[in-house]
Every structure is written in structure tokens, then in C-alpha cells.
C-alpha positions as CSV (number, residue, x, y, z in Angstrom):
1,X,0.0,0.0,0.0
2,X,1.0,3.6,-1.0
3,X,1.8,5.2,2.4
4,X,3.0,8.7,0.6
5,X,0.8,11.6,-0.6
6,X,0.7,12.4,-4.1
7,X,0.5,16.4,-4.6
8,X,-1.1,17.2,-8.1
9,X,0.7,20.2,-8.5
10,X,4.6,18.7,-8.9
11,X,6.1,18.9,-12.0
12,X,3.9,21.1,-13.5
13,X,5.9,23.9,-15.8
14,X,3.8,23.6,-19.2
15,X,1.6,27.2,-18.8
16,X,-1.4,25.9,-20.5
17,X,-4.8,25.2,-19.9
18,X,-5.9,21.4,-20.5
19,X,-10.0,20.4,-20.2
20,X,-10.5,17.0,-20.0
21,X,-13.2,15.4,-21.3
22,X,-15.0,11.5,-21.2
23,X,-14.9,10.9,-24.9
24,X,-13.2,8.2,-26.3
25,X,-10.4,9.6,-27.8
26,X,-8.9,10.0,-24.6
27,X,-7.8,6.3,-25.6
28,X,-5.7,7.3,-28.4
29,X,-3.5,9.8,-26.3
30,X,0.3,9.1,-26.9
31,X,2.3,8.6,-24.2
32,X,4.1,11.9,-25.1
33,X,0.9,13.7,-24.6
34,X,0.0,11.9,-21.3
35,X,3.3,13.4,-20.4
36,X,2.9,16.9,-21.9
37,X,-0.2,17.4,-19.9
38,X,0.8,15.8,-16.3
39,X,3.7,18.8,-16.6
40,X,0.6,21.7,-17.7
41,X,-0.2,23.8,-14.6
42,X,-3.8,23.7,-15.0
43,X,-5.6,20.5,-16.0
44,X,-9.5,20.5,-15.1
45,X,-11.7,17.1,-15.4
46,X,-15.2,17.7,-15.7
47,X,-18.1,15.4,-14.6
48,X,-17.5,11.5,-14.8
49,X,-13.8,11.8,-15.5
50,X,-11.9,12.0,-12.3
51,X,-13.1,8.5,-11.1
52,X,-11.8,6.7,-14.0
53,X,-8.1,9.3,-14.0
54,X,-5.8,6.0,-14.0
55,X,-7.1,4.3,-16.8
56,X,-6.6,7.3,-18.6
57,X,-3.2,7.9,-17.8
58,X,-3.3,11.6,-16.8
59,X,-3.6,13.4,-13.2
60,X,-6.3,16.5,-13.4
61,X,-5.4,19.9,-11.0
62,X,-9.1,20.6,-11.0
63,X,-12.4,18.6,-10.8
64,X,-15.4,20.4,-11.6
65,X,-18.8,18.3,-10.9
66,X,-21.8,20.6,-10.6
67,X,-24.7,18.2,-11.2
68,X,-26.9,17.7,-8.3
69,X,-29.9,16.1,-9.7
70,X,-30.9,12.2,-9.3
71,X,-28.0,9.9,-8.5
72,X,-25.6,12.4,-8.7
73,X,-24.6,12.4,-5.4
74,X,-23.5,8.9,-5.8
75,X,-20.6,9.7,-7.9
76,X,-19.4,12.5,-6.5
77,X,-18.9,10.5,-3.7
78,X,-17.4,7.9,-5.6
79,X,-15.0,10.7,-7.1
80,X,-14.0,11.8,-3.6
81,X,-13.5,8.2,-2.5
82,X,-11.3,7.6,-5.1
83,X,-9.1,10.3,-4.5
84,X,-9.2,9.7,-1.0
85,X,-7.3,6.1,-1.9
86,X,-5.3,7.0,-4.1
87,X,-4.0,9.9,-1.6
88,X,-4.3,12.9,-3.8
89,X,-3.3,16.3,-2.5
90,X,-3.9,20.0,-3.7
91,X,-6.6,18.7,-5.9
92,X,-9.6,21.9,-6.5
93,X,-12.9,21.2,-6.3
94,X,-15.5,23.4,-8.5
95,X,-19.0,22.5,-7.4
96,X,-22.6,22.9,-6.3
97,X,-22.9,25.0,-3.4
98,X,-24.9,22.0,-1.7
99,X,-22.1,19.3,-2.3
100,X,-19.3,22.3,-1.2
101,X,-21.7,22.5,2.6
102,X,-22.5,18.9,3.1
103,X,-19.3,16.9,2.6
104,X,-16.6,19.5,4.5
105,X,-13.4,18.3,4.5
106,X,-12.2,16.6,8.1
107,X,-8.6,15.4,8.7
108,X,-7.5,12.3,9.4
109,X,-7.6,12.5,13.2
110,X,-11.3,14.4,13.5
111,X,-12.6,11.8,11.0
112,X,-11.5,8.8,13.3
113,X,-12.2,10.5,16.5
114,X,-15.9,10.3,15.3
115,X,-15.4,6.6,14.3
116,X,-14.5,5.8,18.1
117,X,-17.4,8.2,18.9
118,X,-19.9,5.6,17.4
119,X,-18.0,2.6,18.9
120,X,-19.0,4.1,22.3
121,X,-21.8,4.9,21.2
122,X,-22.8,1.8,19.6
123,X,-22.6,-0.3,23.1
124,X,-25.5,2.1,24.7
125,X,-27.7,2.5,21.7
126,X,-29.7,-0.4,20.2
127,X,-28.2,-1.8,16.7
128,X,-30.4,0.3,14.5
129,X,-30.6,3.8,16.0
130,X,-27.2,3.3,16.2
131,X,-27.0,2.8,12.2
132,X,-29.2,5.0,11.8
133,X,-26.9,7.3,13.3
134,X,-23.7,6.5,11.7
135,X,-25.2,6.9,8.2
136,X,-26.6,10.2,8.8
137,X,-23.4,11.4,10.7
138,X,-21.3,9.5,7.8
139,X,-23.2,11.6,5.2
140,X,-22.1,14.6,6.8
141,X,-18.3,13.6,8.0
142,X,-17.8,12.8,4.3
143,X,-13.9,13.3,3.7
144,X,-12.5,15.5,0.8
145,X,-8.5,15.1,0.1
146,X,-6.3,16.0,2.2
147,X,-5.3,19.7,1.2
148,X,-8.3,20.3,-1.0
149,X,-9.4,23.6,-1.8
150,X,-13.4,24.1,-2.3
151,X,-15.1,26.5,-4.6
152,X,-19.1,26.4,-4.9
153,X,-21.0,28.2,-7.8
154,X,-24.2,28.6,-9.0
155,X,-24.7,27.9,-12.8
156,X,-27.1,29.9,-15.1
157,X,-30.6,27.9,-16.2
158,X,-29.6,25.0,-19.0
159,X,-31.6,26.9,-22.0
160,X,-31.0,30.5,-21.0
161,X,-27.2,31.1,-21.1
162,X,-27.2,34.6,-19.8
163,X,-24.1,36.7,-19.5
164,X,-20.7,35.2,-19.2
165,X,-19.7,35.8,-15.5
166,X,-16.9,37.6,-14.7
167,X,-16.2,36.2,-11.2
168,X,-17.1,33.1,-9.6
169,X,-19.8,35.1,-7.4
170,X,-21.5,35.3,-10.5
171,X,-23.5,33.1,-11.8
172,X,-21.4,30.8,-14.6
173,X,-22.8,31.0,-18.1
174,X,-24.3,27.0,-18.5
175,X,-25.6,25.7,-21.9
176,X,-26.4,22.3,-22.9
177,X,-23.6,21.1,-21.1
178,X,-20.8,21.3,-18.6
179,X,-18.0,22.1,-21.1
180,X,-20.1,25.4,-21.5
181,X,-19.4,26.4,-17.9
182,X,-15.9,24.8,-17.6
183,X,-15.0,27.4,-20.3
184,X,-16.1,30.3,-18.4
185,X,-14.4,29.0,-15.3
186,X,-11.0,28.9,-17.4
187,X,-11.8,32.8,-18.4
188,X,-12.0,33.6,-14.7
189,X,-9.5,31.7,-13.2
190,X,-6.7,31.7,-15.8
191,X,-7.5,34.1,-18.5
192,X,-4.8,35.0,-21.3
193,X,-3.9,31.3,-21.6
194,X,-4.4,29.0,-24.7
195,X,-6.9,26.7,-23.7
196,X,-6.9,22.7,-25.2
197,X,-10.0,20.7,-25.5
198,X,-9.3,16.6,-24.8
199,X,-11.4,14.2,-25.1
200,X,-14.3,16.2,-26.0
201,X,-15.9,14.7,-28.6
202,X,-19.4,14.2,-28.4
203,X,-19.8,12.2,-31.4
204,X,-20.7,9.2,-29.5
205,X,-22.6,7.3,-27.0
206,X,-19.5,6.0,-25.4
207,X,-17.1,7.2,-22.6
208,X,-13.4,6.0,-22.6
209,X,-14.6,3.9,-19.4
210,X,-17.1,2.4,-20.8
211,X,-16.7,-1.2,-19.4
212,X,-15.2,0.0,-15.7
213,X,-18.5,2.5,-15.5
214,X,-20.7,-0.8,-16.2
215,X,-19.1,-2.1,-12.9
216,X,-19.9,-0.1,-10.5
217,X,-21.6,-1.3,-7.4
218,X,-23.9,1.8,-6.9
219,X,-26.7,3.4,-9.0
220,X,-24.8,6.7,-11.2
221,X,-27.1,6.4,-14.5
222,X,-28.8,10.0,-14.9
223,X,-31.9,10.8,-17.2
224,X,-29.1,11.7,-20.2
225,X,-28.0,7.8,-20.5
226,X,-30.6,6.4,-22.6
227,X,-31.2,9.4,-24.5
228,X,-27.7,9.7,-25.1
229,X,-27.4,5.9,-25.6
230,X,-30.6,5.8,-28.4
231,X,-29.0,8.8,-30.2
232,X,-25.7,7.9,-30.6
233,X,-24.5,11.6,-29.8
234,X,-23.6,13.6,-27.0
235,X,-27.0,14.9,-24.8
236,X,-25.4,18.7,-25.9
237,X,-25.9,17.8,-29.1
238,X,-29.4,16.9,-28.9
239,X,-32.5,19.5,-29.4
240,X,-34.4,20.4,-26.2
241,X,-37.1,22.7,-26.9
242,X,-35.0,23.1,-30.4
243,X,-32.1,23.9,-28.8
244,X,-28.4,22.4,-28.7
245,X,-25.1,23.3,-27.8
246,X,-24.8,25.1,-31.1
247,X,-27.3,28.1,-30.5
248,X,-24.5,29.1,-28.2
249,X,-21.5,28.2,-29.3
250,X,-21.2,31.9,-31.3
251,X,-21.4,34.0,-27.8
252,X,-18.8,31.6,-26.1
253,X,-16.5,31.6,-28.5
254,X,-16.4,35.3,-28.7
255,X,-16.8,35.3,-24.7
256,X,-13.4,33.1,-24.5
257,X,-11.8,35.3,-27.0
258,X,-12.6,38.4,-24.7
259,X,-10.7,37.1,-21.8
260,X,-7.8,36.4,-23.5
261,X,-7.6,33.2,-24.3
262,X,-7.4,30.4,-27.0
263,X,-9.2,28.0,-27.2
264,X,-8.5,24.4,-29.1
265,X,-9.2,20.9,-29.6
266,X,-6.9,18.3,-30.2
267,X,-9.6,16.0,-32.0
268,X,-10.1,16.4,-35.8
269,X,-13.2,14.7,-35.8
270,X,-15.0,16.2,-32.8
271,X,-18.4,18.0,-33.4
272,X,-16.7,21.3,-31.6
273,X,-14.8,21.7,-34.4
274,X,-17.6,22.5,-36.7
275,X,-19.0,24.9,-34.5
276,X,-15.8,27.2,-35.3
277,X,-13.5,25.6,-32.4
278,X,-9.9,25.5,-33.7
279,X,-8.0,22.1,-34.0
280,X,-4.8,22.1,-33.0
281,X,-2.0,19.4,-32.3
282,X,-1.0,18.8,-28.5
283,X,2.3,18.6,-28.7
């Protein structure tokens, strides 16, 4: 077993901006690019991605995971677990402002202090009260890495948009899809920097974890699977109320452009590129 901390931040002397996304193509990464982007300062993971970092080969700086609705929760616990075992450091955590209150971050020594708590407890209290209470108390002892650093938002309405925010006070522009927000976070927290798209490809039903996703031992499917799974493309992609991605993609392109930086994608054949997003090589 690992008994050293792994701090996220080490090695990292690349200045750029890498987005990671869950799209397949994060299996055709070279090695060389695995190892350009575990040297770039700022490397964000949105949504499913963290849990499944190892199989991909890279280690994310930031997580953002805003999603609160249905099973959600599950995997943002999974997320934190997994980090947790691994014994990541210095990670940052963008999120809801519900998941930021309710799972607080408790050091090694408070967190086990409760678990002798409920020992004691356990021997005056009858078997389920007791279970009852370890749950509930479980819920809200849930650990973050050790070292994280926290940041809650509140996102704009999925078919609005609105104005791109200028601080994280503000509420961040959301469209059709995380990515939309991710790139407004980058704006605010690292303008003037190019900006590289991986794994975002969205022309496909599949993530890069696919078959370790299938696996898991606790419900995480959210009312996007099957659409996403009938249609064959990503759920951004999709019309709701005749809208996709696309009906924005014009103001956030101009929005990234405004705050100084570049923004790219490494995949030729992503559905970003036709909505004027430039491709660019990694390396």
C-alpha cells in the first residue's frame, strides 16, 4: 500500500490550460501527450472523468462536478473516495454550493475521533438507532482530500445562457452542457492562456470507461444515459425545446476570445470543431 501523498501540483511547468473530457479519444492519447499534460499547470476534469483518471493515464489539477440532480450524489462520492485512496493532495474542487456545505473536508484525526465516537456509542444504543446514526453522521463527515481547496458556484438555467460571469460570485454561463461552464471558469480563473479541448468529442454514446462504468456497485445512471445511448451523440448535441449546444456556441466563442484566451481541440473529428472551435495538435 501507497503510504506517501501524491500532490497534483509537482512537476507542472507547461503554462497551458488542459479540459479533459470522457470521450473516447482520450484512448488514443500518446504517451508523449500523457506526459505533456501531467507537466501543464492547470488540467480541469469535468463530470465523470476524475473516477476513472488512472485508466486514462493523466492526473487533473481541477475537478469540476456541478450536477446535483438524481443519482448524482453517488458519484461525486465515488469521485471523492477515489481520490481519497489514491492519496491525492492539492486537488480543486469546482461545485454545487450543496455538495461544497454537506461533505466538508475533516482530517484524518477528527474523522476517526468520530469513528470511536460511534464505537462508544454503539454499546449504549440499540443496533439500529445506532446505524441510523452512523449513516446520517457519515453523510455529513464525508472526507474531501487531504489539502483540497473548495469552490461552490451557482450555474445559469440549462436553456437561458445569460451573461458570461466575470467572477465566480457570478453566476457561470451554462448551456447544454458542462464544457459550457468549464470554459467560463478557465476565463476567470486563468484568463490569457491557450486553452486545449481533450477528449471532447461528443460524437458518441461512449465514454473512454465504458466497461469499468458498467461495474460499479452503486446506481450513477442520470436521465441523459438512454437518450444519449438511443441517439448515438452527446445529450449537448441533442435539441431540447429546439435547442443544442450550437445556439450558443457563437457568444462563447467570442466570450473566451474576450478574456484572452485560445481555445483548441486536439480532435479532428470532434463535433466542436464545426462549431468554429480550432483544431490544434498537442504537442
Amino acid at each position: 500500500m501507497n503510504i506517501f501523498y501524491t500532490n497534483v501540483l509537482n512537476n507542472r511547468d507547461i503554462d497551458k490550460v488542459i479540459v479533459l473530457g470522457s470521450g473516447l479519444s482520450i484512448l488514443d492519447l500518446t504517451k508523449e501527450e500523457k506526459e505533456h499534460i501531467n507537466r501543464c499547470k492547470y488540467v480541469i476534469a469535468f463530470n465523470k472523468f476524475m473516477a476513472f483518471y488512472q485508466k486514462a493515464g493523466v492526473l487533473p489539477t481541477h475537478i469540476y462536478f456541478h450536477d446535483r440532480h438524481g443519482n448524482s450524489i453517488n458519484f461525486y462520492k465515488h469521485i471523492l473516495e477515489v481520490c481519497c485512496k489514491d492519496r491525492l493532495t492539492h486537488l480543486t474542487f469546482i461545485t454545487n454550493k450543496e455538495f461544497a456545505q454537506k461533505y466538508k473536508y475533516f482530517s484524518f484525526f477528527r474523522f476517526n475521533i468520530f469513528r470511536i465516537q460511534r464505537r462508544i456509542f454503539h454499546k449504549k444504543l440499540n443496533e439500529s438507532v445506532t446505524n441510523w446514526m452512523g449513516d446520517y453522521l457519515c453523510r455529513k463527515l464525508y472526507k474531501y482530500p487531504h489539502k483540497s481547496t473548495i469552490y461552490s458556484i451557482e450555474i445559469t438555467p440549462e436553456l437561458e445562457g445569460g451573461k458570461w460571469a466575470e467572477n465566480l460570485n457570478e453566476k457561470v454561463f451554462h448551456y447544454k452542457g458542462s464544457l459550457t461552464s468549464v470554459l467560463n471558469i478557465c476565463g476567470i480563473m486563468f484568463p490569457g492562456k491557450e486553452i486545449f479541448l481533450v477528449g471532447t468529442d461528443f460524437n458518441s454514446s461512449s465514454y473512454f470507461f465504458e466497461e469499468e462504468i458498467e461495474k460499479l456497485d452503486f446506481e450513477w445512471k442520470d436521465f441523459t444515459y438512454q437518450l444519449v445511448k438511443d441517439a448515438g451523440i452527446h445529450y449537448s448535441f441533442q435539441q431540447t425545446d429546439g435547442k443544442t449546444i450550437e445556439n450558443a456556441f457563437p457568444y462563447i466563442i467570442s466570450s473566451v476570445k474576450k478574456t484572452g484566451n485560445t481555445l483548441y481541440c486536439i480532435n479532428s473529428n470532434s463535433l466542436l470543431i464545426k462549431l468554429g472551435v480550432k483544431y490544434k495538435s498537442l504537442l
